[in-house]
C-alpha positions in Angstrom: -49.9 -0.1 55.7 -46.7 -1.4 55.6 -42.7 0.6 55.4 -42.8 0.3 52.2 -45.8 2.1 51.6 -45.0 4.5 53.8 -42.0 5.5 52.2 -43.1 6.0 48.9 -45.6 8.0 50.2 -42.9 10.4 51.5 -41.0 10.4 48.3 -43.7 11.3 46.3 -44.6 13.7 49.0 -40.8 15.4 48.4 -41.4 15.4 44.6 -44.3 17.8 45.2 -42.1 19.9 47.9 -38.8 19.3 45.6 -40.7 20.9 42.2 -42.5 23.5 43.6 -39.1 24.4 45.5 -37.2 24.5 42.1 -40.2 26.8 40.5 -39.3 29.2 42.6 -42.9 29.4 44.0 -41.5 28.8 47.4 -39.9 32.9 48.0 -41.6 34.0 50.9 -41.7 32.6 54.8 -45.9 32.4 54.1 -45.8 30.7 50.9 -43.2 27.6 52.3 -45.4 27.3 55.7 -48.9 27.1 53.5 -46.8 24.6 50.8 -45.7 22.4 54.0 -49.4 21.9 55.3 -51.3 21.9 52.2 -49.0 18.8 51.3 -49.2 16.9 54.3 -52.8 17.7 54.0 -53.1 16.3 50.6 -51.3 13.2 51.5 -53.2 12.5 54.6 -56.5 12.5 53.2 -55.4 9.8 50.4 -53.9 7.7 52.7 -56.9 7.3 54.6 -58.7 6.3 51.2 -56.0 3.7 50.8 -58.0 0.7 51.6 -61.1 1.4 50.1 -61.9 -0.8 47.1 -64.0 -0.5 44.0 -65.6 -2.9 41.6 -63.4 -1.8 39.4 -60.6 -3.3 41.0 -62.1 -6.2 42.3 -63.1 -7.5 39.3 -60.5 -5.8 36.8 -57.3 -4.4 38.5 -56.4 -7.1 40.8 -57.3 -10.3 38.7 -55.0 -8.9 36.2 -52.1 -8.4 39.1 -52.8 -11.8 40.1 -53.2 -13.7 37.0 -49.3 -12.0 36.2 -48.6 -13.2 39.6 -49.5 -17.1 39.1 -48.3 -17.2 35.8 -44.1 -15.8 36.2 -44.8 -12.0 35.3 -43.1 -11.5 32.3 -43.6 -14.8 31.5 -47.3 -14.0 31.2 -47.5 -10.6 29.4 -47.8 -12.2 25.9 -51.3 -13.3 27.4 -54.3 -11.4 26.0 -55.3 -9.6 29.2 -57.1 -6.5 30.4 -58.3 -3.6 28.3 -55.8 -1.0 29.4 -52.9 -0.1 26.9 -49.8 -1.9 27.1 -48.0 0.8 29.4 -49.9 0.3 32.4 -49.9 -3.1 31.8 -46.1 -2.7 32.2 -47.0 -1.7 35.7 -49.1 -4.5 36.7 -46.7 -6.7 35.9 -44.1 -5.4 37.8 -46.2 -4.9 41.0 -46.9 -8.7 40.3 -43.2 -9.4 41.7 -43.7 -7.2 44.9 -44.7 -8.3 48.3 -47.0 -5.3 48.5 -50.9 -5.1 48.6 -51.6 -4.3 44.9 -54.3 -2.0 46.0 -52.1 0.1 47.3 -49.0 -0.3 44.2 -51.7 0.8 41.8 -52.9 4.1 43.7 -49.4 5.1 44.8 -48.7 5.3 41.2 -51.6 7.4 40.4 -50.3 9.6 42.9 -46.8 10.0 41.7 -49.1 11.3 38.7 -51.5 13.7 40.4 -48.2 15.2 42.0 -47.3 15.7 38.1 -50.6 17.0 37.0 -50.6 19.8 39.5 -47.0 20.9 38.1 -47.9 20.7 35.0 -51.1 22.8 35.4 -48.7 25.5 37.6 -46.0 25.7 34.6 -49.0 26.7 32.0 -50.4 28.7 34.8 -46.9 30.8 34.3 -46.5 31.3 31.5 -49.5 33.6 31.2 -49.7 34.9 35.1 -46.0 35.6 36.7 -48.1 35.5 39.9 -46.2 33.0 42.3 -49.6 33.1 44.9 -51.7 32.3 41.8 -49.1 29.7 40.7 -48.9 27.7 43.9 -52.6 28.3 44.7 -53.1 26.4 40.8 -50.9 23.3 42.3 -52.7 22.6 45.1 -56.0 23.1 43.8 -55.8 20.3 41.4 -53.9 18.3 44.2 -57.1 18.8 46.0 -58.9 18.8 43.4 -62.4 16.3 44.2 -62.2 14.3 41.0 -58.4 14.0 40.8 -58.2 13.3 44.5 -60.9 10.9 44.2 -60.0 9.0 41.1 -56.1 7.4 42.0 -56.7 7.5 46.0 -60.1 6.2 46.5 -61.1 4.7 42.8 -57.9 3.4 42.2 -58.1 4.5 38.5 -54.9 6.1 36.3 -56.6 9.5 34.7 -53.8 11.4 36.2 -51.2 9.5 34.6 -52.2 10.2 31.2 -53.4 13.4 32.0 -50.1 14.9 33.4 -48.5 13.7 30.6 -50.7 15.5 28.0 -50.3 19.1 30.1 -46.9 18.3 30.0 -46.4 17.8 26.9 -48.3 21.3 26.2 -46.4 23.2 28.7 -43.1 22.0 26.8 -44.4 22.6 23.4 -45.5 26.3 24.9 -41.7 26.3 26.7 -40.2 25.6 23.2 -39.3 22.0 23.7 -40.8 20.1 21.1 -39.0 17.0 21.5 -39.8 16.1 25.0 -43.1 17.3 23.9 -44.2 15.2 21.3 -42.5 11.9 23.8 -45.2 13.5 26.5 -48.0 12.8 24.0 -47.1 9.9 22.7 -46.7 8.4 26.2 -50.3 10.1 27.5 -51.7 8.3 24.5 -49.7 5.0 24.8 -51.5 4.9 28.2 -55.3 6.0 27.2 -56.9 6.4 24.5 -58.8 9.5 26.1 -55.8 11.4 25.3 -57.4 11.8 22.1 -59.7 14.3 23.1 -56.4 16.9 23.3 -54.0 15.1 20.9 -55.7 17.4 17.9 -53.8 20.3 20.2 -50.9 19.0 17.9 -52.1 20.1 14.9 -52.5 24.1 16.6 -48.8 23.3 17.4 -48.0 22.8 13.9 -49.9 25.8 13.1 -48.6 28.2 15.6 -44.7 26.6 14.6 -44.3 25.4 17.8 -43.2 21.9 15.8 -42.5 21.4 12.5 -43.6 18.6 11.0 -40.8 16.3 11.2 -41.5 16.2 15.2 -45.1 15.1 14.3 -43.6 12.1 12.5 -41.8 11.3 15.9 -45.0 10.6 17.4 -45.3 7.3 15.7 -41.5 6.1 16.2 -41.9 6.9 20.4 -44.9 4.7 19.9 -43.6 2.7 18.4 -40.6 2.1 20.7 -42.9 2.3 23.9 -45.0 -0.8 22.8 -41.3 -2.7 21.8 -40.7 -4.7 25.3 -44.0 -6.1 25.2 -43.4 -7.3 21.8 -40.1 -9.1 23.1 -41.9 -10.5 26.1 -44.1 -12.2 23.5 -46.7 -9.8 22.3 -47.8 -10.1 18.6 -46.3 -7.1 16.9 -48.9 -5.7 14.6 -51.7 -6.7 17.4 -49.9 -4.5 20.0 -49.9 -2.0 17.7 -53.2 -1.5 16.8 -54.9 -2.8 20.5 -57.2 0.6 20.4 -58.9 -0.7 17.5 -59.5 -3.9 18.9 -60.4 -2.4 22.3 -63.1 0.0 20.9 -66.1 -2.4 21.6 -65.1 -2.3 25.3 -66.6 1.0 26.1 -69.8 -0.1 25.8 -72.7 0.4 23.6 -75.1 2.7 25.2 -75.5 6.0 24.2 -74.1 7.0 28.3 -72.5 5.8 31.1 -73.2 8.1 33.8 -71.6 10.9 31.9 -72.5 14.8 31.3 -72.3 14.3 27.9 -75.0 15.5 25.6 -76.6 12.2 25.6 -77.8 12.7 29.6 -80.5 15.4 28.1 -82.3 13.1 26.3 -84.0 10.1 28.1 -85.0 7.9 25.5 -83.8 7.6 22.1 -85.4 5.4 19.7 -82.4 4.9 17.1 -79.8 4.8 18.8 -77.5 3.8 16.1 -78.4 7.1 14.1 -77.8 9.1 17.4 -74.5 7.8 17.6 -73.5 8.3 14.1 -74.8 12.0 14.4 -72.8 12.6 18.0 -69.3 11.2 16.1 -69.8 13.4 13.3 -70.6 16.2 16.0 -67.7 16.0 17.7 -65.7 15.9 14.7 -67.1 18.7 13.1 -66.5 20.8 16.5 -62.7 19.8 16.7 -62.4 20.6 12.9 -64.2 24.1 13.7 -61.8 24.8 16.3 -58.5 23.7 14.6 -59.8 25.5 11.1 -60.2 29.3 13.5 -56.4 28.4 14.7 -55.6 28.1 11.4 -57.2 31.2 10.3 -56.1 33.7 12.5 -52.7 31.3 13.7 -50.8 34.8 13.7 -53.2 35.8 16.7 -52.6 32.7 18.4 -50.4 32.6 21.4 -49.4 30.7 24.5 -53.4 31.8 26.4 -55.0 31.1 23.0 -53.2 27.8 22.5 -54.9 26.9 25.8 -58.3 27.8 25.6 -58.2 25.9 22.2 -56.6 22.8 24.4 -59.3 23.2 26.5 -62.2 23.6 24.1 -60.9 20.6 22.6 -60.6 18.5 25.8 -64.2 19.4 26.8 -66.0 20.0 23.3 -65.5 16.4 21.6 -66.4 13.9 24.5 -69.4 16.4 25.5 -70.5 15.4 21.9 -69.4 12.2 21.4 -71.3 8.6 22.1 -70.6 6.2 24.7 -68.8 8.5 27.1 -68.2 7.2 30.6 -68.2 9.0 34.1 -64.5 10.0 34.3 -63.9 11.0 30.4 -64.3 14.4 31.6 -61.1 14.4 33.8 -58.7 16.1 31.6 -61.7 18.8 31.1 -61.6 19.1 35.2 -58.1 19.9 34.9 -58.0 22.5 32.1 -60.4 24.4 32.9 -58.5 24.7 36.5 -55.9 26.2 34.0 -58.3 28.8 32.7 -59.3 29.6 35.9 -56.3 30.9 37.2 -55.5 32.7 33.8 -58.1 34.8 34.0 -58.8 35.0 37.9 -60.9 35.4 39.8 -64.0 35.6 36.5 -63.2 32.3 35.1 -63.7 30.6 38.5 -67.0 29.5 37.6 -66.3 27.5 34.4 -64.0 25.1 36.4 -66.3 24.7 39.4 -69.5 23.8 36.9 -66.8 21.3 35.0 -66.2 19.9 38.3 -69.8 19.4 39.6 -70.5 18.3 36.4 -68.0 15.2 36.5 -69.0 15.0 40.2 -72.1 13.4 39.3 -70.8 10.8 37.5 -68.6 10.2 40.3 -71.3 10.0 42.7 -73.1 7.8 40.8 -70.4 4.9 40.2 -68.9 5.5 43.6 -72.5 5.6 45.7 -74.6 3.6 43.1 -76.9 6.0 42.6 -77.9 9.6 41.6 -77.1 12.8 43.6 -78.7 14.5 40.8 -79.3 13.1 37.2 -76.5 13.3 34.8 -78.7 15.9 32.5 -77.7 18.7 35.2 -74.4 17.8 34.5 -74.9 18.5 30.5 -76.5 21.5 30.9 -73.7 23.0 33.4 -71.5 21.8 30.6 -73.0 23.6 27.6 -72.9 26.8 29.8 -69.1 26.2 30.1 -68.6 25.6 25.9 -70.7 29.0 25.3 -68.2 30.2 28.0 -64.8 28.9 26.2 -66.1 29.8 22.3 -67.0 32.9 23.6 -63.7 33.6 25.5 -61.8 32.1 22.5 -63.4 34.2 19.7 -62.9 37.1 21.9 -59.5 36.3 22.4 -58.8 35.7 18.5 -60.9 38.4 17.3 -60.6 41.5 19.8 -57.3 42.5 19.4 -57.3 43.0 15.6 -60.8 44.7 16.0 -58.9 47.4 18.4 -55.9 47.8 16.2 -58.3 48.5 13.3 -60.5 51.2 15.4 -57.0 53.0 16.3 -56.2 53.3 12.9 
């Protein structure tokens, strides 16, 4: 591991120190000494998972670093490659021109990410809890988090990136900054399509008049603007634009891919078409459910009821949906982190059977093979659903059954 490296390491490790400084987390002699060595700690352990290499990236991530490589970089990027959106492929390019192991370019940028993650899950952390332990003890938790440490630093995958950007774009939407809110979704989705599974958050937003509708039709102009370079650098214009669609196919066409989805509880499945079909109309017919209570009772809905619904939504529709892979759950990992904190120490267990749950998808791509079938991993996650609708309804409904019973 080069100088290089080793310095970027450090500066991301000073972003983490420098933002949870300028929280204000940092106020006692016992909180800086415990941020100090939980962030050296968190930055050891990646570095020693620096050189490990998946399948992923040797058949995926560094042919498409190399192929930018040989062919001039820029002068390449109007090639049809990959099946990652066109801001990460930004990235590769550029890494292309640097006399750095890609390897490790690719999971240093995760990890600028995770470092933004873990802020961003802090900041909606406070604004429900004004609890400075429970703040910094919700930062490095998802910094040390299995599947978030796992997924940039050993798997060399970019979750966190679009990830930290969707939490941040709640937490500023939450904050009153709609603007820089709206940008932080668009961005989380220019980079993954997974960001769908929170995106419909947007729509509670509206609801709840933390946006009005012109900042909704900004979402399409950032997109618009974020895909532009590529379009100079050669890209067809209307292809750019529309690469999900094209890209759809590429997630496969089994019912699961090692995920804790519904579709691990059932073994075989003779039409699989038909299940699919009935899974897609699932999942819509649960995000609809959830977006038409916020609607009803919108008046009841605050900052803790925007974020169960945000989480609700980020578990509910790939739990139901077809063709989910082992890591779809990570923004589900990370919100339910959120809820624990909100409501610690009860909530604890919903974010630990999220995590075990993903775990075993992890374990399974990472080890080639089962620690325990992924149908253990469904069932822990219907137990955390009937957990969230029943927290969310009791949240919504509770309040207005108590004002009525003390008139």
């Amino acid at each position: 591991m080069d100088t290089f490296v080793l310095s970027i390491i450090f500066i991301e490790a000073f972003l983490a120190l420098w933002l949870l400084k300028n929280s204000g987390v940092m106020d006692s002699v016992n909180r800086v000494v415990a941020t100090y060595g939980l962030i050296i700690l968190a930055f050891y352990l990646r570095t020693l998972c620096f050189d490990y290499q998946t399948l992923d990236y040797q058949d995926f991530l560094s042919k498409w670093v190399e192929y930018y490589r040989v062919n001039g970089g820029v002068k390449a990027f109007s090639a049809p490659l990959g099946n990652y959106n066109i801001p990460y492929m930004y990235f590769l390019c550029l890494f292309s021109y640097l006399p750095v192991n890609d390897l490790y370019l690719i999971k240093l940028l995760s990890i600028c990410f995770d470092v933004l993650l873990a802020y961003s899950v802090m900041m909606l952390v406070g604004l429900v809890r004004d609890n400075n332990n429970l703040k910094l003890a919700s930062f490095f938790t998802v910094l040390l988090l299995p599947t978030v440490f796992l997924n940039g630093s050993l798997w060399a995958q970019c979750d966190s990136i679009y990830a930290a950007l969707a939490l941040l774009g709640l937490w500023l939407a939450l904050d009153d900054r709609p603007i820089p809110s709206v940008l932080c979704f668009t961005l989380s989705f220019g980079f993954k399509l997974q960001a769908v599974f929170i995106l419909p958050i947007m729509a509670v937003l509206l609801f709840t008049k933390k946006y009005k509708l012109w900042h909704l039709a900004l979402f399409p102009a950032f997109y618009i603007a974020l895909v532009i370079p590529a379009v100079i650098m050669g890209k067809p214009f209307v292809e750019t634009l529309t690469l999900y669609a094209s890209q759809t196919g590429s997630i496969g066409s089994g019912l699961n891919y090692n995920s804790p989805s519904i579709f691990a509880l059932f073994r075989y499945v003779q039409d699989e078409a038909a299940a699919s079909t009935a899974g897609i109309i699932a999942a819509f017919a649960f995000m609809f459910a959830v977006l038409g209570l916020c609607f009803v009772k919108r008046k009841a809905m605050g900052d803790k009821q925007i974020i169960i619904a945000a989480a609700l939504l980020s578990l509910g529709i790939p739990f139901l949906l077809p063709h989910m892979h082992d890591r779809y759950f990570f923004l589900a990992d990370v919100m339910t982190v959120v809820l624990a904190f909100i409501y610690f120490p009860w909530a604890i267990p919903v974010a630990v059977l999220t995590q075990f749950a993903s775990i075993l998808g992890y374990h399974a791509y990472l080890k080639m093979r089962w620690l325990l079938t992924m149908n253990y991993g469904a069932i822990a996650l219907i137990l955390v659903l009937l957990a969230l609708v029943s927290l969310f309804v009791k949240e919504l409904f509770l309040p207005q059954l108590k004002l009525e019973k003390n008139k």
